[in-house]
C-alpha positions in Angstrom: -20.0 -26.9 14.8 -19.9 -25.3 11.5 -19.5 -28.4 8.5 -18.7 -26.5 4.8 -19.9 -27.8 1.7 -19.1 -27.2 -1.9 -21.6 -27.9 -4.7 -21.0 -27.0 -8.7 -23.2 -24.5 -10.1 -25.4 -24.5 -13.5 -26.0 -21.1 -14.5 -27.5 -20.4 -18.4 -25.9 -17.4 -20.4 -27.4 -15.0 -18.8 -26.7 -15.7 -15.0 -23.2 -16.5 -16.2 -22.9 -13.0 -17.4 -24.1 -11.6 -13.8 -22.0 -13.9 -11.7 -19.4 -12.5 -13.9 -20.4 -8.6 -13.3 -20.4 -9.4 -9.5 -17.0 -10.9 -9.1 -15.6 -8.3 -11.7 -17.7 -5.5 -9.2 -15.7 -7.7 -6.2 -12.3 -7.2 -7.6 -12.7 -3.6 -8.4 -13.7 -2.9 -4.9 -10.3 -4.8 -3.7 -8.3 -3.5 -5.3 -9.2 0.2 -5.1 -9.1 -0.6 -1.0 -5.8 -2.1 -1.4 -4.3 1.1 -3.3 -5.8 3.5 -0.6 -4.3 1.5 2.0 -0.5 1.3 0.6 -1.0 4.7 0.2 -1.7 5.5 3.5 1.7 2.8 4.6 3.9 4.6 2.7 2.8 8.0 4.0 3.4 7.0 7.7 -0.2 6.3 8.5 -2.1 4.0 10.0 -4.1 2.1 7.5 -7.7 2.9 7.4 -10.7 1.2 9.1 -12.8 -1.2 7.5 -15.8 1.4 8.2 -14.1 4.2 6.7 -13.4 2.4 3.7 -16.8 1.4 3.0 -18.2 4.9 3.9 -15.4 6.4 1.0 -16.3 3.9 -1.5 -20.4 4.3 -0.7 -19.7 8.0 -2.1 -17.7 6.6 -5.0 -20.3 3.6 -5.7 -23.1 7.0 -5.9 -20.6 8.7 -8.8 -21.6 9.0 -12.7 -18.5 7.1 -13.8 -19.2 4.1 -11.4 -23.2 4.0 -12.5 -22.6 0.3 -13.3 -21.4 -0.4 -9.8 -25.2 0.0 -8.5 -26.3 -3.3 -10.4 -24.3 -4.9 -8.0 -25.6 -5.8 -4.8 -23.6 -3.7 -2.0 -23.1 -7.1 0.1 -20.3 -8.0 -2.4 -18.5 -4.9 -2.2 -18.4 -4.3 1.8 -17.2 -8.2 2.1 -14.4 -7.3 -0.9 -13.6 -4.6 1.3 -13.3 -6.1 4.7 -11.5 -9.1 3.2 -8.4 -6.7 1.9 -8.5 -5.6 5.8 -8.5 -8.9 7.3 -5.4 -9.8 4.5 -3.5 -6.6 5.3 -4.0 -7.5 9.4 -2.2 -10.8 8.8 0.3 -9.3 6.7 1.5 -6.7 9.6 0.8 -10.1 12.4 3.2 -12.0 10.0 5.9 -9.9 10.4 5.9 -10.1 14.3 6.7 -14.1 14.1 9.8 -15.3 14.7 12.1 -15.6 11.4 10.3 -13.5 9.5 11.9 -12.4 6.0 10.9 -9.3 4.5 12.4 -10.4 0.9 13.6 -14.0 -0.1 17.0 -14.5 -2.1 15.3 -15.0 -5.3 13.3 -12.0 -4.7 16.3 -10.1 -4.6 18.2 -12.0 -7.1 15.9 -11.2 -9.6 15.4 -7.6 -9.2 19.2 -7.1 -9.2 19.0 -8.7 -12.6 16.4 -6.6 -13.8 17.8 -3.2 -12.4 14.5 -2.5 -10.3 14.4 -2.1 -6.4 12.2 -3.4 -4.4 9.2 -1.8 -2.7 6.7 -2.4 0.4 4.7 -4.3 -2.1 7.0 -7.1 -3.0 7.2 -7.8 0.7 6.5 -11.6 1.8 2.6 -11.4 2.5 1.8 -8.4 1.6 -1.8 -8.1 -0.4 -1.8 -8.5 -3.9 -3.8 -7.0 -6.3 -6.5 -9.3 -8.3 -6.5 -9.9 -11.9 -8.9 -11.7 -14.0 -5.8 -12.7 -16.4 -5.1 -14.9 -13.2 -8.5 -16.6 -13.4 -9.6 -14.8 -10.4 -13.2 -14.2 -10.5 -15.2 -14.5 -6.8 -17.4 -13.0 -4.7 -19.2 -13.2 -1.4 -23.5 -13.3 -0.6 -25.1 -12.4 1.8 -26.0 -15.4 4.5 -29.0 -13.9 5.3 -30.4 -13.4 2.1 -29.4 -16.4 0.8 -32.1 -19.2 0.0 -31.5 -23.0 -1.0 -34.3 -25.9 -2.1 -33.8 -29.4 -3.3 -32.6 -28.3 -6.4 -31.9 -24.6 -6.6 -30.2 -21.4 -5.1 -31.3 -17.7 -4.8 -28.8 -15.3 -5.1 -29.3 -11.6 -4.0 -30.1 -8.7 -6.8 -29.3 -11.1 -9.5 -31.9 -10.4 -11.7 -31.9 -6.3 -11.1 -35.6 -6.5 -11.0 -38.6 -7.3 -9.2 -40.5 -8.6 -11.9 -41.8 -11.6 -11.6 -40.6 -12.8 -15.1 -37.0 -11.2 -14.1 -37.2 -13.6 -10.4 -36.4 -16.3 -12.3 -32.8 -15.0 -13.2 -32.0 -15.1 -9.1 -32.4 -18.8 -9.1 -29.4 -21.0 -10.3 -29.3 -24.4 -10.7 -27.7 -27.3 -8.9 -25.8 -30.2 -10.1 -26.3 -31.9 -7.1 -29.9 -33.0 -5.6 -30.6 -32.2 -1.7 -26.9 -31.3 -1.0 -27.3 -28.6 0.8 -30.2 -28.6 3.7 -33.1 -26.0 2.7 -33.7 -24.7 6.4 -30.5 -24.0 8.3 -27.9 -20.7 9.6 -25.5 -20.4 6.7 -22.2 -18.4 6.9 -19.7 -16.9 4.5 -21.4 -17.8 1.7 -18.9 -17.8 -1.1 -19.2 -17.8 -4.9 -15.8 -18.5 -7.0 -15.1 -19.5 -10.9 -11.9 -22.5 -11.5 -12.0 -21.3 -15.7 -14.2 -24.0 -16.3 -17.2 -24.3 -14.0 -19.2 -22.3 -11.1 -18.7 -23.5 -7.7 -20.8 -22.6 -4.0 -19.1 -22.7 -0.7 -21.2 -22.4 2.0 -21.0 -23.4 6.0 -23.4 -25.2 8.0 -24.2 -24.3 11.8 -25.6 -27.6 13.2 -26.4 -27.7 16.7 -26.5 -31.8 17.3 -23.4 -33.5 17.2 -22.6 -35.0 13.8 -22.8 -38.4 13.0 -19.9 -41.2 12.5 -19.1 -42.0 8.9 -21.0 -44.6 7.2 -20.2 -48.1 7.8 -19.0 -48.0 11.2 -20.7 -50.6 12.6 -19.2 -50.3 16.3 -20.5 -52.8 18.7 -22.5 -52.1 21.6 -21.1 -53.4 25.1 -22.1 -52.3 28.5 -22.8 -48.2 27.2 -19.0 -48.4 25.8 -17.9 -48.6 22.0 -15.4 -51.6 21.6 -12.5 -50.7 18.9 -9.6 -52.5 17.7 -6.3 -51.5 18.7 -4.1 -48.0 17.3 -3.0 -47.6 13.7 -0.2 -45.5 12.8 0.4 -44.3 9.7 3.7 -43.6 7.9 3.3 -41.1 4.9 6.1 -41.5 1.8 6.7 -41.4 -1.7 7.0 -44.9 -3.3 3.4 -45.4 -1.7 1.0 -42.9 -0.6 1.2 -44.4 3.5 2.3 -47.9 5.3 0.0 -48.9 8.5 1.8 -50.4 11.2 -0.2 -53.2 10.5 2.0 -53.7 7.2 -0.9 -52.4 5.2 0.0 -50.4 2.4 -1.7 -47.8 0.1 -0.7 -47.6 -3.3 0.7 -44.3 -5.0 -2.5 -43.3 -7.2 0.4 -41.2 -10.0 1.9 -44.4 -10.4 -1.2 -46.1 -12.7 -1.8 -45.8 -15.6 -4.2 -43.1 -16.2 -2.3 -40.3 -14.4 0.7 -41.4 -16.7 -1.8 -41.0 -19.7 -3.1 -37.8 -18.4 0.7 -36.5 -17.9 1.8 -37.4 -21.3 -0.7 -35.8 -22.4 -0.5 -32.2 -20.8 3.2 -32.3 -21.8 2.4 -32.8 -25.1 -0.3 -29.8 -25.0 2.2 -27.5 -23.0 4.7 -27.7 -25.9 1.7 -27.1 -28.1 0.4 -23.6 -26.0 4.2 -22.8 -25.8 4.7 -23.0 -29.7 1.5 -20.8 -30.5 2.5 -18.2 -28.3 6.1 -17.8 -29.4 4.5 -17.9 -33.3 1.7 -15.1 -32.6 4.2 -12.7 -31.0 3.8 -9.4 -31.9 7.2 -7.5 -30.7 6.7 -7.5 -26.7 3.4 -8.7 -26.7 1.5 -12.2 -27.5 -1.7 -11.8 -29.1 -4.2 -15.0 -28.3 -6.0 -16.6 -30.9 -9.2 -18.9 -31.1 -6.9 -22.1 -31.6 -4.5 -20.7 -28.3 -8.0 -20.0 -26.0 -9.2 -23.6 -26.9 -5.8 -25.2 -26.4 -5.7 -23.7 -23.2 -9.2 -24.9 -22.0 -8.1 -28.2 -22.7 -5.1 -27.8 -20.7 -7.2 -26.8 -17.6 -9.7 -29.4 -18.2 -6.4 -32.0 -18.1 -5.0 -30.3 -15.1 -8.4 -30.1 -13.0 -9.1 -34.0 -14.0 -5.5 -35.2 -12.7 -6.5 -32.6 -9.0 -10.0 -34.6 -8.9 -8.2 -38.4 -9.0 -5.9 -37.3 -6.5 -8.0 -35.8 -4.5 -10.7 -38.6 -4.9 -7.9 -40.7 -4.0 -6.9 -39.6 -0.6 -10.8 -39.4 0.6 -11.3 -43.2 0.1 -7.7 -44.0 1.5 -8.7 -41.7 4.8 -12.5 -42.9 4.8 -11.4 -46.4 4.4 -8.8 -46.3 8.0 -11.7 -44.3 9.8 -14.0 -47.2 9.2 -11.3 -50.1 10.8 -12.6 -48.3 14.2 -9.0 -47.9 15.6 -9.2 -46.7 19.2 -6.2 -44.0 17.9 -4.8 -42.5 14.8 -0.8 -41.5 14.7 0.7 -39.5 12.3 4.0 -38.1 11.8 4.6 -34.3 12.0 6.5 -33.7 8.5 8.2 -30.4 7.2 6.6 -30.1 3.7 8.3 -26.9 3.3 11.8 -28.2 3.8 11.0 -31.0 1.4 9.8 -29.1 -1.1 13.2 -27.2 -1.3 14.5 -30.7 -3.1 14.3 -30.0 -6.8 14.7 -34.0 -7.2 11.3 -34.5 -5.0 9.3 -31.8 -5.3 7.2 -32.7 -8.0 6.4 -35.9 -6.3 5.9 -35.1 -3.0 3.4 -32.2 -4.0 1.4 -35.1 -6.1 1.3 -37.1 -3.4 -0.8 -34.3 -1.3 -0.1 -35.3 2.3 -0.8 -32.3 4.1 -4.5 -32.7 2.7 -4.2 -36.7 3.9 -3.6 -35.4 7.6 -6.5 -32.9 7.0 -8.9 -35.3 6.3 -7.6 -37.8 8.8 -8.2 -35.2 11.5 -11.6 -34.2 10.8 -13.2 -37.3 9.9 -11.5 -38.8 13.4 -13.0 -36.1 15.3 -17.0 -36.9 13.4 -16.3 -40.7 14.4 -14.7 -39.5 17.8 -11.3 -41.6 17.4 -8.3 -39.6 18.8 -5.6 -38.5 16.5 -1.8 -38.7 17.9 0.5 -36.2 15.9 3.8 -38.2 16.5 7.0 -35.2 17.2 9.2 -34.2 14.3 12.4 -35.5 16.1 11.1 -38.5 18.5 13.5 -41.0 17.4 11.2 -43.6 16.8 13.9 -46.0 14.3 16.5 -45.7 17.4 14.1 -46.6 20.5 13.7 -50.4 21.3 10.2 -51.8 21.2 10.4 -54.3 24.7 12.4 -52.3 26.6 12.1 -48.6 25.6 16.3 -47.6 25.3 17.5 -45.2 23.0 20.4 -46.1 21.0 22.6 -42.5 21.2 25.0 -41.8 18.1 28.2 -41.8 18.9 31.1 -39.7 17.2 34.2 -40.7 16.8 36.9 -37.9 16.2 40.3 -38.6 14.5 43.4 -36.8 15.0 45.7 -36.0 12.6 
């Protein structure tokens, strides 16, 4: 069983100016993969191997215009590689699936209105290209290489030098204290930036069976756990779920603070929006020191409202995984389709459900408790509880 954990980083200056070289060294490889392989789809080709890529772009890496490229350890340019392969595999598997659209209606709307035709590029899951306008700054370590104590990590060819003064540079602080286990198999080590702060991904290979959550006290009778009876669940809107025990969970945007923090990046939109339209310079928007600090603040605001939320639905889920149900039933709801209401979009994505279901079904399966996922159209309002009928619509037709 493989258990991921995710721990913040604390890099000084000059760590953050690596981490930033690799994940820039990351992208580059991407993207030049990406553009060899559209190449090769519009030709009429097959799109090239993930061994043949890495081969070309070894010889490229080796070349006096890419000198800076050998800084960089070679682990995070392979993975860059491989991952554009493993999108551009699900891209050509996505199109074999039933009711696949190559182009949505907006799609199309839009480049009607602009007078531009559409390409193999704009197709739905094909791989984009990464840009660090977008924020997108990550990269992959090795998981062999890769070394973890109480406190720190040790990245591979950070420092660029063996040194022993220079070693120190490899080893990047924690914010947590024994979160991560110092002997273990790790995999896919990842390494990502938010715009605000460092983050670590990293999976777990443990052998033993995990543990139940704490706090769940079961009772030992005859080798058997005793647990109380099923709980299902009902996710809505007004509140985040009902029990069928009449239990109800509040809606977390409803307090006050999320109000607060709401107001307030409204207020700070408006501000951003105002700066931009006043530095315009003809078809471009020039950014100023005020603009790059209003913005900051704006992610700060938008990463604080993610953590309540999220914070939120692990000690709603925690807290029904510890009433030791003998099952879990949950209803099997088409986010997409509600999301297509402009009325209750924005508060049905607030309320995060599919990530309520997610943590319902993993923390079931550490405390082995079943989990029932209840059929989109079982007409549960319509069937009687004693004697099991369901009550059939009837329609009545009227002639003129």
């Amino acid at each position: 069983m493989i258990k991921s954990i995710r721990v913040q980083l604390l890099p000084n200056n000059k760590q953050k100016t690596k981490l930033f070289q690799f994940a820039g060294a990351a992208r580059y490889a991407y993207n030049w993969a990406l553009n060899k392989q559209m190449d090769h789809f519009c030709e009429g080709h097959k799109i090239q191997t993930d061994s043949a890529l890495r081969k070309e772009f070894m010889v490229l890496r080796h070349a006096e215009e890419n000198k800076w490229l050998q800084d960089v350890s070679n682990n995070v340019t392979k993975q860059a590689i491989k991952d554009l392969c493993i999108a551009y595999k699900n891209f050509f598997r996505k199109q074999k699936q039933p009711g696949y659209i190559k182009y949505t209606s907006k799609k199309i709307a839009h480049y009607n209105r602009i007078g531009k035709s559409l390409t193999v590029y704009d197709m739905n899951g094909h791989p984009k290209f990464r840009s660090k306008k977008n924020g997108d700054f990550r990269f992959y370590q090795d998981n062999v290489k890769i070394q973890f104590t109480e406190t720190h990590v040790k990245l591979e060819s950070l420092a660029g030098s063996r040194r022993k003064n220079r070693q120190r540079l490899n080893w990047i602080r924690l914010a947590e204290r024994n979160r991560i286990p110092v002997r273990a198999k790790y995999t896919n080590p990842r390494i990502a930036f938010d715009g605000e702060r460092w983050w670590l991904s990293v999976g777990i290979q443990t052998a033993r069976k995990l543990k139940p959550l704490r706090g769940l006290s079961f009772a030992y009778r005859k080798r058997r756990y005793i647990r109380s009876e099923g709980i299902g669940i009902d996710l809505g809107i007004k509140d985040l779920a009902v029990l069928s025990d009449a239990t109800k969970v509040r809606n977390i945007n409803k307090t006050r603070a999320i109000r607060r923090l709401k107001k307030k990046r409204r207020r700070l939109q408006r501000q951003v929006s105002r700066k931009y339209q006043m530095n315009k310079k003809g078809d471009r928007y020039c950014k100023t020191s005020n603009l790059i600090k209003s913005e900051k603040q704006l992610l700060r605001i938008n990463h604080r409202l993610a953590n309540i939320r999220q914070n939120h639905v692990h000690q709603t889920t925690t807290a029904i995984i510890k009433r030791k149900p003998s099952f879990v039933c949950l209803e099997d709801l088409n986010i997409r389709g509600m999301m297509k209401n402009r009325y209750l979009s924005e508060k049905i994505q607030e309320q995060n459900l599919y990530e309520f279901r997610r943590q319902i079904e993993y923390k079931a399966h550490w405390a082995k408790i079943s989990v029932i996922i209840a059929d989109r159209w079982y007409p549960s309002s319509k069937t009687c509880v004693i004697c099991g009928h369901v009550k059939k619509q009837h329609f009545t037709t009227f002639e003129a």
